[in-house]
C-alpha positions in Angstrom: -10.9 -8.0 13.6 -14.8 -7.8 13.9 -16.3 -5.1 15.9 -20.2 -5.0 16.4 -21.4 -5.8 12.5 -18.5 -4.6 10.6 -14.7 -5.5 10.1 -11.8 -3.7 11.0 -8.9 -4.3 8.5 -5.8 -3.2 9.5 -7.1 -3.3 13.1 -5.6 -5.4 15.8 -6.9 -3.9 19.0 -9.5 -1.6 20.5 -8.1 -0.2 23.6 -10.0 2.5 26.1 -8.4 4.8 27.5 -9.2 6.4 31.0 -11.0 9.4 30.4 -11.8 8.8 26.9 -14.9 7.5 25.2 -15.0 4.9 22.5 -12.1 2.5 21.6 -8.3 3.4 20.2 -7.7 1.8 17.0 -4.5 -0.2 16.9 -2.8 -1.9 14.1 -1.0 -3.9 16.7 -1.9 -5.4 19.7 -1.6 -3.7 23.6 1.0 -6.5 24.8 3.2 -6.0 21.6 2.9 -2.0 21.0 4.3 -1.5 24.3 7.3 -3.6 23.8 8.0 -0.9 21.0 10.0 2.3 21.1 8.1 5.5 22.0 7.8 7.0 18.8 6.7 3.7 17.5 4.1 2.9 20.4 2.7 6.3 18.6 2.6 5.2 15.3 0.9 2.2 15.6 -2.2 3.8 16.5 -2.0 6.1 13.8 -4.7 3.7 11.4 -2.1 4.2 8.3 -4.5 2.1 5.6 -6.5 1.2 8.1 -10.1 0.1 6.9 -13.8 -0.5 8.1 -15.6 -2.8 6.4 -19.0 -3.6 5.6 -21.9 -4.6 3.1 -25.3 -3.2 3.7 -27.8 -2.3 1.4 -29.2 0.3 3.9 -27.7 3.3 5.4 -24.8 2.7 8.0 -23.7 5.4 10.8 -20.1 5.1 11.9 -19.2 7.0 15.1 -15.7 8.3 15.3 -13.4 11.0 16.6 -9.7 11.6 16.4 -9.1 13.7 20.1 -5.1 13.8 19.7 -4.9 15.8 16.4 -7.1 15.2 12.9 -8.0 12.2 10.9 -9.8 11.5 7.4 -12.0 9.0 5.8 -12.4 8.2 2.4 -14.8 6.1 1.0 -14.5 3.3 -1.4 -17.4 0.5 -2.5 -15.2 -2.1 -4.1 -12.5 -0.7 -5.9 -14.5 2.5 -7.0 -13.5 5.5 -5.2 -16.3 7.7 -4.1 -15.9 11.5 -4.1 -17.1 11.3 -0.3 -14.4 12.4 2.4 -14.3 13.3 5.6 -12.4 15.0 8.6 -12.3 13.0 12.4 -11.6 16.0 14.6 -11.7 16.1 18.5 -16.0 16.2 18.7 -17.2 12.3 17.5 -18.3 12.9 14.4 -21.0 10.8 12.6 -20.4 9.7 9.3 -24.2 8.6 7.3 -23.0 6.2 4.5 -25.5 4.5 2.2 -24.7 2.7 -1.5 -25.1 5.0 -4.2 -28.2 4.4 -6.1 -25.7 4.3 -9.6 -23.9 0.8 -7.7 -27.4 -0.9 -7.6 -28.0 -0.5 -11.2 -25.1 -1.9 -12.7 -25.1 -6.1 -13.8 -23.0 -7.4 -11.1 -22.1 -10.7 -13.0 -19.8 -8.3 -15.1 -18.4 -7.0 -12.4 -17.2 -10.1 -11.0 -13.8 -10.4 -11.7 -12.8 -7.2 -9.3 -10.7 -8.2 -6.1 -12.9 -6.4 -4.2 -16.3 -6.7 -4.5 -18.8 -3.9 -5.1 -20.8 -4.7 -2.7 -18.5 -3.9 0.0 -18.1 -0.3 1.7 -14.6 0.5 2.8 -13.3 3.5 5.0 -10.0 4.2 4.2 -8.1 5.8 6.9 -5.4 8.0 7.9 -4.3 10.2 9.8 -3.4 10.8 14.0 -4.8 8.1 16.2 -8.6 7.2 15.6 -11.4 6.6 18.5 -14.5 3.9 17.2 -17.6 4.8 19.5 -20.3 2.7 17.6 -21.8 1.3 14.6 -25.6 1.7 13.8 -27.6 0.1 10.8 -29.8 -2.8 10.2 -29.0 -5.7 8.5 -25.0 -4.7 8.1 -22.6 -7.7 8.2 -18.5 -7.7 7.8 -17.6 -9.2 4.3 -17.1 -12.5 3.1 -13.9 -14.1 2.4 -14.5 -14.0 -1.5 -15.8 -10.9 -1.6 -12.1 -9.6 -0.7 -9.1 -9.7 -2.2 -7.1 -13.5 -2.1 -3.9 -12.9 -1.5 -2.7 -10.9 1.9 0.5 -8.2 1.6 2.1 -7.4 4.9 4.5 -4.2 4.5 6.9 -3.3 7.4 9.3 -0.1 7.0 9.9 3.7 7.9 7.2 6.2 7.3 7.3 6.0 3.4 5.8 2.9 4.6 3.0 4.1 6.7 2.1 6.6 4.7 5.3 9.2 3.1 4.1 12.6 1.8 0.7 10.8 -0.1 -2.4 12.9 -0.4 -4.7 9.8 0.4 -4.4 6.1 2.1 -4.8 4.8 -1.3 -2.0 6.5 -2.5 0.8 5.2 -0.5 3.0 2.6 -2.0 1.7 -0.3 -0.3 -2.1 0.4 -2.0 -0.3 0.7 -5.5 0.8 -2.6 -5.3 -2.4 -4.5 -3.3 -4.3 -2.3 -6.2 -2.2 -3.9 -8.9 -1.2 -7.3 -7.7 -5.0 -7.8 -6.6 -3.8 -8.3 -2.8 -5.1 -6.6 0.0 -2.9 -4.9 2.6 -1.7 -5.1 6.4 0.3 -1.7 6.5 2.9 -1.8 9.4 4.6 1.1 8.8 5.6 2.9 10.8 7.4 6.7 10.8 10.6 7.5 12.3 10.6 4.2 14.4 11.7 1.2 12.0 14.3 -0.4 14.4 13.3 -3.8 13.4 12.8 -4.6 17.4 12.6 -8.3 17.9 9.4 -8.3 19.3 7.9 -7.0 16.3 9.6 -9.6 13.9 7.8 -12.6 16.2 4.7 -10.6 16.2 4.9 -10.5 12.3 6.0 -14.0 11.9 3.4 -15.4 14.4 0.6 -13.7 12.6 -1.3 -16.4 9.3 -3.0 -14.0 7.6 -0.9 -12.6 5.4 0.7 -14.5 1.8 3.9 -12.2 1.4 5.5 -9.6 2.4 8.1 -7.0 2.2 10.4 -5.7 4.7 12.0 -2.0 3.5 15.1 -2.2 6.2 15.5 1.0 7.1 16.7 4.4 7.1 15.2 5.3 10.3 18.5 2.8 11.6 21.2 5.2 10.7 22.0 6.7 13.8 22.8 2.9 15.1 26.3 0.6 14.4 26.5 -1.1 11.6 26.7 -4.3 13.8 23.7 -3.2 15.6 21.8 -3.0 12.4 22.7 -6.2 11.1 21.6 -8.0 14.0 18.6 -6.6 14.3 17.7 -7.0 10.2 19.6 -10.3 10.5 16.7 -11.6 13.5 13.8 -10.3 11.7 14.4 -11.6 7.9 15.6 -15.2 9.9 12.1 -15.2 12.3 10.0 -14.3 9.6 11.1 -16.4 6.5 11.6 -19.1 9.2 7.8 -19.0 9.9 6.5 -20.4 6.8 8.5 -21.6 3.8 5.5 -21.0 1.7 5.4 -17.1 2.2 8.0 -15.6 0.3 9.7 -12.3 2.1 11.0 -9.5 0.2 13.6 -7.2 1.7 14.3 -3.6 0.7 17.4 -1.5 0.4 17.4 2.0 1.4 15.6 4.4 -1.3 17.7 7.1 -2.1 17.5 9.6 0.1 18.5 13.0 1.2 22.2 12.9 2.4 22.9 11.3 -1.1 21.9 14.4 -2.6 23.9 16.8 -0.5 21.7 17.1 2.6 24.4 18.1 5.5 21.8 18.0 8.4 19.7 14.7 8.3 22.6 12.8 8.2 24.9 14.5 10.9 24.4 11.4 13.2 24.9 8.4 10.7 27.1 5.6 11.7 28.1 5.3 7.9 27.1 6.1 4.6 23.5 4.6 3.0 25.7 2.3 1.1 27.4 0.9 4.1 23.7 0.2 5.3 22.5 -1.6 1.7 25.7 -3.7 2.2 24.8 -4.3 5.8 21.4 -6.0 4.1 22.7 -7.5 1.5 24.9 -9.8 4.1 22.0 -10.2 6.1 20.0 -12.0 3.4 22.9 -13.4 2.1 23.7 -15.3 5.6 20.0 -16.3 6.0 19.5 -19.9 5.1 15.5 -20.1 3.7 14.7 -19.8 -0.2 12.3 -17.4 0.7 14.0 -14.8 0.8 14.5 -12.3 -1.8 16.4 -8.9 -2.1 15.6 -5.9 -4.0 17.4 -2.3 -4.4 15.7 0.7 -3.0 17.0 2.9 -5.8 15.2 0.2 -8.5 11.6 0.9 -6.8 12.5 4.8 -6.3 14.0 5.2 -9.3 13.1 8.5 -10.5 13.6 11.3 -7.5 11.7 13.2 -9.6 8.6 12.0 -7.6 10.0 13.1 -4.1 9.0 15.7 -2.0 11.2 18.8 -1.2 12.6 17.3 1.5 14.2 14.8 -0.7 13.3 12.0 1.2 9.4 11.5 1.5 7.9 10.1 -1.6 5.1 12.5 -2.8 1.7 11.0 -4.4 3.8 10.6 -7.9 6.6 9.3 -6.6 4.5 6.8 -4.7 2.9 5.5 -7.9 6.4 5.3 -9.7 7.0 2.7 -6.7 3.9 1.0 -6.4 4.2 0.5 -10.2 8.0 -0.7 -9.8 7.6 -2.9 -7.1 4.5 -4.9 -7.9 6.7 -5.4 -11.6 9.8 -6.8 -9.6 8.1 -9.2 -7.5 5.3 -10.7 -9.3 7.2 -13.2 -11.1 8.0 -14.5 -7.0 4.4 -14.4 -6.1 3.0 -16.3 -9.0 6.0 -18.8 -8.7 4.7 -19.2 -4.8 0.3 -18.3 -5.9 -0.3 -19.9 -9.6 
């Protein structure tokens, strides 16, 4: 969405709140978040790869403040990471970003064939819920359409999703494979919350601005029936692949997680075993009728626990790479069958 001179990527509402300056950040809109469960209400305003956006060729202030907890900022022109970061506490705080002098000398025709273009600033955030106060600098304008990636992946699952144990936004599975498929990303993760609510899966399919997309179906649905699960997996693959036949839909099995390795508390509540669930899925895009639908194992994007956290069930900045890597492998061939 645009706001003022920029773009907000990732960004489907600014809401005020009573009492509060600025504008929440949403990745969803007002009349769908509250149609969500609780914790998921929450987790939708968390801005999990969440991005402003702009090109400017003078200096840009960017009002923010994060009042429920701590947020950060990171700061990318193009693809090229810059060493600047900052913390969004409860104060606004005012972040002064100009192009570094180095980007301006460079031949820009050689640096054409990047999916993003140089010439863009982005603000990667992250982080607890993010307030947008205002936007100051002359001559700023959101990007163009080719200066951005072409294709759109839209990525809905538990909090490995949103974000996992990652030290950055960039990190996170979801950037591994925009970064290496040369898409850019509408994160909809969301932590502790995937329930796959029906809502959510029109909201998804009712949105045209994303190409593909992959659903990781979902530990966070343990603690239901089995034949609760399927029906709610079965609606959302069915409404989503039904609402374009030209946007191919990848579902996930269950990464391996802690219970498989022993773990005698996280899974006290389970309604059956993490292979009952990945068979639950596998029937659900077996009984759906489009061709495009796919189905890939969990434990053949995770497949080296190795790059887990010490909870055994949050992927740390390693093992996020060994699944950005993984994944973008397993379902190229699907996109350039759908993109050549």
């Amino acid at each position: 969405m645009i706001y003022e001179n920029v773009e907000l990527h990732n960004i489907e509402d600014l809401v005020s709140l009573e009492g509060l300056p600025g504008f929440r950040m949403q990745r969803v809109p007002e009349s769908v978040r509250v149609n969500l469960n609780p914790e998921a209400q929450f987790r939708m305003c968390r801005p999990a790869c969440a991005e402003i956006r702009f090109v400017c060729d003078y200096p840009v202030s960017i009002e923010l403040s994060c009042p429920s907890g701590t947020g950060s900022v990171e700061v990318f022109y193009g693809p090229f990471q810059s060493p600047e970061k900052f913390v969004i506490k409860d104060e606004i705080t005012v972040i002064h970003i100009s192009m570094p002098n180095l980007m301006n000398m460079y031949d820009r025709s050689k640096l054409s064939g990047l999916s993003f273009s140089p010439d863009v600033c982005r603000l990667l955030m992250s982080g607890d819920p993010m307030f947008i106060h205002g936007i100051q600098g002359e001559k700023c304008r959101p990007p163009k359409r080719d200066e951005l990636p072409r294709l759109r992946y839209l990525a809905y699952g538990t909090s490995i999703t949103e974000s996992g144990n990652a030290a950055a936004p960039h990190l996170t599975y979801v950037e591994q494979v925009g970064i290496r498929l040369g898409a850019d990303v509408i994160n909809l993760g969301t932590g502790g919350s995937a329930f796959c609510e029906p809502e959510l899966a029109d909201y998804i399919a009712d949105r045209k601005d994303w190409d593909f997309a992959t659903l990781a179906l979902s530990v966070n649905m343990l603690k239901f029936p089995l034949d609760f699960f399927y029906e709610r997996t079965s609606y959302m693959i069915n409404t989503i692949c039904r609402s374009s036949h030209r946007r191919p839909v990848i579902c996930i099995t269950l990464f391996p997680y802690s219970r498989e390795f022993g773990d005698t508390f996280i899974g006290l509540e389970d309604k059956g075993t993490p292979d009952d669930f990945r068979d639950a899925l596998h029937q659900a895009v077996q009984d759906c009728p489009c061709e495009n639908v796919y189905l890939l194992e969990g434990s053949q994007v995770l497949d080296n626990i190795g790059g887990l956290a010490p909870d055994l069930l949050h992927p740390a900045d390693q093992g996020m790479i060994f699944m950005g890597e993984n994944l973008a492998r397993q379902i190229k061939p699907v996109i350039d069958k759908f993109y050549r």
